[in-house]
C-alpha positions as CSV (number, residue, x, y, z in Angstrom):
1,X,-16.3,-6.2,80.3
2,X,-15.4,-9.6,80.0
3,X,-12.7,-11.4,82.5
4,X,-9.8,-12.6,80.4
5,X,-6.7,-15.2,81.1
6,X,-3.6,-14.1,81.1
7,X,-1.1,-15.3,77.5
8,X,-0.4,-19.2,77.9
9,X,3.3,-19.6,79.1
10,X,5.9,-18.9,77.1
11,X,3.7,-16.3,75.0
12,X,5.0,-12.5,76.2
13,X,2.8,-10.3,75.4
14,X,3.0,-7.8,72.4
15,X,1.0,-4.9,71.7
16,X,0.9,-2.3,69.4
17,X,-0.5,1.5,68.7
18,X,-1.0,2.2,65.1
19,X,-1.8,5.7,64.4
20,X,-1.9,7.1,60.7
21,X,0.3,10.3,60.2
22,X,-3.2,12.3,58.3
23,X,-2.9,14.5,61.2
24,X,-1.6,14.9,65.1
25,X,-2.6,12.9,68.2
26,X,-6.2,14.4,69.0
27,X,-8.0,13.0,72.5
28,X,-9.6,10.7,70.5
29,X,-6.9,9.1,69.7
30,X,-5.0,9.2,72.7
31,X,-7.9,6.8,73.9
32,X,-6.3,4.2,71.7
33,X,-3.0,4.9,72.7
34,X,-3.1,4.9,76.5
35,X,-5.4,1.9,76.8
36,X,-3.0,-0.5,74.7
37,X,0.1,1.2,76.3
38,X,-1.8,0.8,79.9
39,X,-2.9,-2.9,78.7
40,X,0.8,-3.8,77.2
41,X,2.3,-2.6,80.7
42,X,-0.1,-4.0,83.4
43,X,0.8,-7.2,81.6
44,X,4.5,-7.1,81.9
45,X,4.9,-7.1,78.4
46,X,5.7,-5.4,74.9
47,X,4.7,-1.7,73.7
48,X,5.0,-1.7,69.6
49,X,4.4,1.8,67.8
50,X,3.3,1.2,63.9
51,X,2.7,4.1,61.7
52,X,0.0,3.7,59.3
53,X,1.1,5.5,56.5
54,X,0.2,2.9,53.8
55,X,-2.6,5.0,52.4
56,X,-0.9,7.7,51.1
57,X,-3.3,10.8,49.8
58,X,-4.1,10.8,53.0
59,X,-0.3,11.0,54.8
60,X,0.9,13.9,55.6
61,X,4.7,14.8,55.6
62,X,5.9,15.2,58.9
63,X,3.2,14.3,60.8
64,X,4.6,11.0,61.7
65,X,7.3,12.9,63.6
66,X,4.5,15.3,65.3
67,X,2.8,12.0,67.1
68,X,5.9,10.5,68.2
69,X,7.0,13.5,69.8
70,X,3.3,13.6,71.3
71,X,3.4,10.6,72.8
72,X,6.9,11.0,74.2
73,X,5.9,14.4,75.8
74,X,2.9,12.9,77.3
75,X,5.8,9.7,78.9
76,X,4.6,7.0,76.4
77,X,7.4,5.2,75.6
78,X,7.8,2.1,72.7
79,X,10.0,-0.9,73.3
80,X,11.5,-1.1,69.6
81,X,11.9,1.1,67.0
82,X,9.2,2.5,65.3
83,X,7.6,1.1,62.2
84,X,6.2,2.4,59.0
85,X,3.8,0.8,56.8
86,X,5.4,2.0,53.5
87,X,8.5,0.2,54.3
88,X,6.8,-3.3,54.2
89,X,5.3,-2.9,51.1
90,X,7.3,-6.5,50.4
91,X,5.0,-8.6,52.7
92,X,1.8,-7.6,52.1
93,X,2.9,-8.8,48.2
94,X,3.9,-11.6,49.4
95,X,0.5,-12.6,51.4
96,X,-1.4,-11.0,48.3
97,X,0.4,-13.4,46.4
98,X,-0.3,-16.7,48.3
99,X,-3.9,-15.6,48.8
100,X,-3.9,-15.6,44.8
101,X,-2.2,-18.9,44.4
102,X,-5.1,-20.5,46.6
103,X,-7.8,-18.8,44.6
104,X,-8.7,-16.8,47.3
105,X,-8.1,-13.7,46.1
106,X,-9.9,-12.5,42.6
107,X,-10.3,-9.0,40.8
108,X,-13.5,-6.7,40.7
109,X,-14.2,-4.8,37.8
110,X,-17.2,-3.0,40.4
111,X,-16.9,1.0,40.5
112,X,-18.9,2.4,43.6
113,X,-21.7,3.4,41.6
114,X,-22.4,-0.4,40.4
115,X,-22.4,-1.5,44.1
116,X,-25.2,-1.5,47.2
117,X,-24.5,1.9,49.1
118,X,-24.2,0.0,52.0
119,X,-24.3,-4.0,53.3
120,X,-23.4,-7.0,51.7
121,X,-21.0,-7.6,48.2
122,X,-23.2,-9.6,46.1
123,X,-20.5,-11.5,44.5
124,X,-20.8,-9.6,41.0
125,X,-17.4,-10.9,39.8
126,X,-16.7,-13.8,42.0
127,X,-16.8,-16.2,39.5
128,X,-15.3,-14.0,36.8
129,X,-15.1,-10.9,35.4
130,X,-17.6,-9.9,32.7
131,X,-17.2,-9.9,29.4
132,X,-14.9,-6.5,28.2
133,X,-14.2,-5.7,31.9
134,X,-11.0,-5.3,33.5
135,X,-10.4,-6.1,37.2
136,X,-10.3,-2.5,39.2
137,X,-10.2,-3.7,43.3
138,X,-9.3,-7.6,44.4
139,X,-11.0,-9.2,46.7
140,X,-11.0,-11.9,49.9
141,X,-13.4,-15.1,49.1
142,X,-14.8,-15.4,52.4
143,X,-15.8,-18.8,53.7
144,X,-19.2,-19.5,54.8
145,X,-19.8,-19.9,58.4
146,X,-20.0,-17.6,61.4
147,X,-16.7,-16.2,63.6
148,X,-16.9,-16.1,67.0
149,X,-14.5,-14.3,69.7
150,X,-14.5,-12.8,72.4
151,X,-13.7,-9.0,73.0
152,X,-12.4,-8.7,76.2
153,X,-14.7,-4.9,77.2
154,X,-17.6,-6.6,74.9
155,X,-17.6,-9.8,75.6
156,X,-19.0,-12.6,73.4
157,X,-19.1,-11.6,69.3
158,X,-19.9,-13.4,66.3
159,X,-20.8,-12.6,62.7
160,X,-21.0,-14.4,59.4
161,X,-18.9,-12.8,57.4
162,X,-20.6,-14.3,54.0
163,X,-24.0,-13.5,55.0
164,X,-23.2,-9.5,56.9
165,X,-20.1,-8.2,54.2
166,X,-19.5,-11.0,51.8
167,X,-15.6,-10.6,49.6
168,X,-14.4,-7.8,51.0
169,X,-11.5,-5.5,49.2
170,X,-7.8,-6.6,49.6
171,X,-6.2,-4.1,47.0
172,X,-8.3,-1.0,46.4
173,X,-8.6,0.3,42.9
174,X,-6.4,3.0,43.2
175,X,-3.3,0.4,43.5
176,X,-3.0,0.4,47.5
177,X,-3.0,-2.3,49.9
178,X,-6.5,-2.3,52.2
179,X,-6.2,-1.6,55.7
180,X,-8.0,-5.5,56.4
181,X,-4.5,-7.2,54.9
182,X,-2.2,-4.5,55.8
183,X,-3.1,-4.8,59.5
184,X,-3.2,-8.8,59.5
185,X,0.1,-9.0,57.6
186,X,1.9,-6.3,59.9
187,X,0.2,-8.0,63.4
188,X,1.4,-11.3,62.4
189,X,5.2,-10.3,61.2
190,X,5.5,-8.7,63.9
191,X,4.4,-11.1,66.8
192,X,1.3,-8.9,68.0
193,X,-0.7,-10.9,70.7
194,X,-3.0,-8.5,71.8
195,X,-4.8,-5.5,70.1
196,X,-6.4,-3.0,72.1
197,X,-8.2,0.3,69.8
198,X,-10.7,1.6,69.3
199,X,-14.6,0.2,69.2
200,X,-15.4,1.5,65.3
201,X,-12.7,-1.3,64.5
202,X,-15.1,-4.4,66.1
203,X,-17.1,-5.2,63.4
204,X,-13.5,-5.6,61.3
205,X,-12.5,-8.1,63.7
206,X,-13.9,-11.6,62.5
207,X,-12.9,-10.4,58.6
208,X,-9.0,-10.1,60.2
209,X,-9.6,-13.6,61.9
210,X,-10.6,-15.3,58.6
211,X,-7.4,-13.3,57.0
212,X,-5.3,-14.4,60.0
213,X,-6.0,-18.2,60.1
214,X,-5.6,-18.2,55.6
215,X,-2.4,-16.9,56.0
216,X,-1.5,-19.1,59.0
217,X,-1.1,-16.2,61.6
218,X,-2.7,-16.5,65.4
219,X,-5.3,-14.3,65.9
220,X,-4.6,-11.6,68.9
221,X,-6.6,-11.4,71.8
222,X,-8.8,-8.3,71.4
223,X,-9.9,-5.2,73.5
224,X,-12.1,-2.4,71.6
225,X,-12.5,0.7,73.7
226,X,-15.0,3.5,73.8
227,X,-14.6,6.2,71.6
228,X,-14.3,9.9,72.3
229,X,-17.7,12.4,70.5
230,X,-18.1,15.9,70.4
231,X,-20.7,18.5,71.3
232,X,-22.6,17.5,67.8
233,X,-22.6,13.8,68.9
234,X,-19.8,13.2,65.8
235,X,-16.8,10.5,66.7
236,X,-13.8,12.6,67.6
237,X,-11.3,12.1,64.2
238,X,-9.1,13.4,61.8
239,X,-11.8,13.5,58.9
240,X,-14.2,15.9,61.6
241,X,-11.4,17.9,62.2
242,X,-10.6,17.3,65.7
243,X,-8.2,19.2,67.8
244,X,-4.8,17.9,68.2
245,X,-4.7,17.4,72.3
246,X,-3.4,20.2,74.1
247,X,0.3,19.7,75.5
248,X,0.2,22.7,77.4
249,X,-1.5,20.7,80.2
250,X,-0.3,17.3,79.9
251,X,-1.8,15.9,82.9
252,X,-5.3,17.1,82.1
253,X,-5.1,15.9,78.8
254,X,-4.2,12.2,80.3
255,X,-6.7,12.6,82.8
256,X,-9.7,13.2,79.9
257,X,-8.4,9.9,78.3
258,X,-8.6,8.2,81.5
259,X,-11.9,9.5,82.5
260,X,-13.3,8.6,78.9
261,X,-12.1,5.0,79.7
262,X,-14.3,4.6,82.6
263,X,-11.9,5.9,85.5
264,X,-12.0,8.4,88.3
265,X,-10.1,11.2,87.1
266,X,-6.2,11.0,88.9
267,X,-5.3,13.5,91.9
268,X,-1.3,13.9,90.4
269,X,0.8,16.4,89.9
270,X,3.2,15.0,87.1
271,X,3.2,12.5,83.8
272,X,5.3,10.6,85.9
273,X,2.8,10.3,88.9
274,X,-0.1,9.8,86.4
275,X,1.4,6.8,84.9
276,X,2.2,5.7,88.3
277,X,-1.3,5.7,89.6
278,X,-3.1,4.3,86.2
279,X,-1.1,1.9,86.4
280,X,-2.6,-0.5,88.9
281,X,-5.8,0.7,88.8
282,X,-5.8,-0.6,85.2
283,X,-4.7,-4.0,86.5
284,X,-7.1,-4.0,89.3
285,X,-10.3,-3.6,86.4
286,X,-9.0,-6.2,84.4
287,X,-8.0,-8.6,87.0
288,X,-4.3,-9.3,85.8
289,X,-1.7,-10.1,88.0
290,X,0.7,-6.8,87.8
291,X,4.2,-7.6,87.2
């Protein structure tokens, strides 16, 4: 894990948690959740809670009110009211909108079946849309060149964006904003300074940056955890069905998060307690000055 300054003066930190209501809280998740609320704390600062709700066939009614009761039962606590993606539907047309009037953004008549099952765009419509073809998705127009960062548990990254991915999707083809602008838009309104999730998101990470800089948003300082499998070796998530974590036993259900992370499992006998003892210990690994 790579050692990390703390925010230049003046800067507070702001973090965020960003769960999509397609199901409860499972332990996966909670992975996400206590590292960035552990990170946001041990640096005196911010806790945001976003709810990702933007993609809609996949929202579920209610469930946005299931994980904020989670995470209050379990003592996780957000420092401004809660956020929904649906009701900023108004910003990410605005950023779509700016990204158009650069030429950076163009449509794609490509369906899924015209396209490589995997790797890089090829550019099909980048320089128009072919004759009798209407445009379905629209997509980035990624600069050439390579991105570097640095991931504060990885450590040194970099990837060419043109060469690896090439225009990647903006709007989808079913009429919804992309999770790549929808998250850069909603960090930037909202101040975010550091993300902490989950290591599946790392290789999104230099197509936000590009996004971030175009749109004339800093980019956050990053952390991108371990993730949580099952007995079959699968990455613990709503599309494999996973468990929503047990309340019943609060503390052990903290306590797997916090082993997962790397840590000694916590001799406590409350949420209170637990909190309490990460809390420094957390500091301690990252080598931040606790507030």
């Amino acid at each position: 894990m790579a050692a990390v300054a703390l925010n230049p003066v003046g800067t507070r930190y702001r973090g965020r948690f960003a769960p999509s209501p397609s199901g409860p809280l499972h332990n996966g998740s909670l992975l996400a959740a206590m590292a960035s609320y552990l990170d946001a704390r041990a640096h005196g600062g911010e806790w945001l809670l976003r709810i990702e709700d933007i993609d809609e066939p996949r929202s579920i009614p209610g469930v946005d009110r299931i994980i904020l009761q989670q995470l209050r039962t379990l003592g996780m606590h957000w420092d401004a009211e809660p956020t929904w993606q649906s009701e900023r539907l108004p910003l990410y047309q605005a950023a779509f909108d700016r990204l158009r009037a650069q030429g950076l953004a163009y449509g794609c008549a490509c369906t899924r079946q015209e396209l490589p099952s995997e790797g890089r765009y090829p550019g099909t419509c980048s320089r128009g849309l072919p004759p009798g073809r209407r445009a379905r998705a629209w997509r980035f127009r990624v600069p050439a060149g390579t991105e570097r960062f640095t991931d504060r548990w990885h450590g040194a990254q970099q990837q060419d964006v043109q060469e690896e991915t090439g225009d990647f999707i903006i709007r989808r083809a079913d009429g919804y904003w992309a999770y790549q602008l929808a998250v850069v838009v909603d960090d930037g309104h909202q101040g975010i300074t550091d993300v902490v999730r989950g290591a599946d998101l790392l290789t999104s990470t230099a197509r936000q940056r590009i996004l971030q800089r175009q749109l004339g948003y800093p980019c956050p300082r990053v952390m991108h955890i371990p993730l949580m499998y099952d007995e079959h070796g699968r990455k613990l998530s709503k599309q494999n069905h996973a468990a929503a974590m047990d309340l019943a036993r609060p503390v052990d259900t903290l306590n797997k998060a916090w082993q997962a992370l790397g840590f000694d499992a916590l001799r406590v006998a409350d949420i209170p307690a637990f909190w309490m003892a990460a809390l420094p210990r957390w500091a301690d690994r990252f080598h931040l000055r606790r507030p």
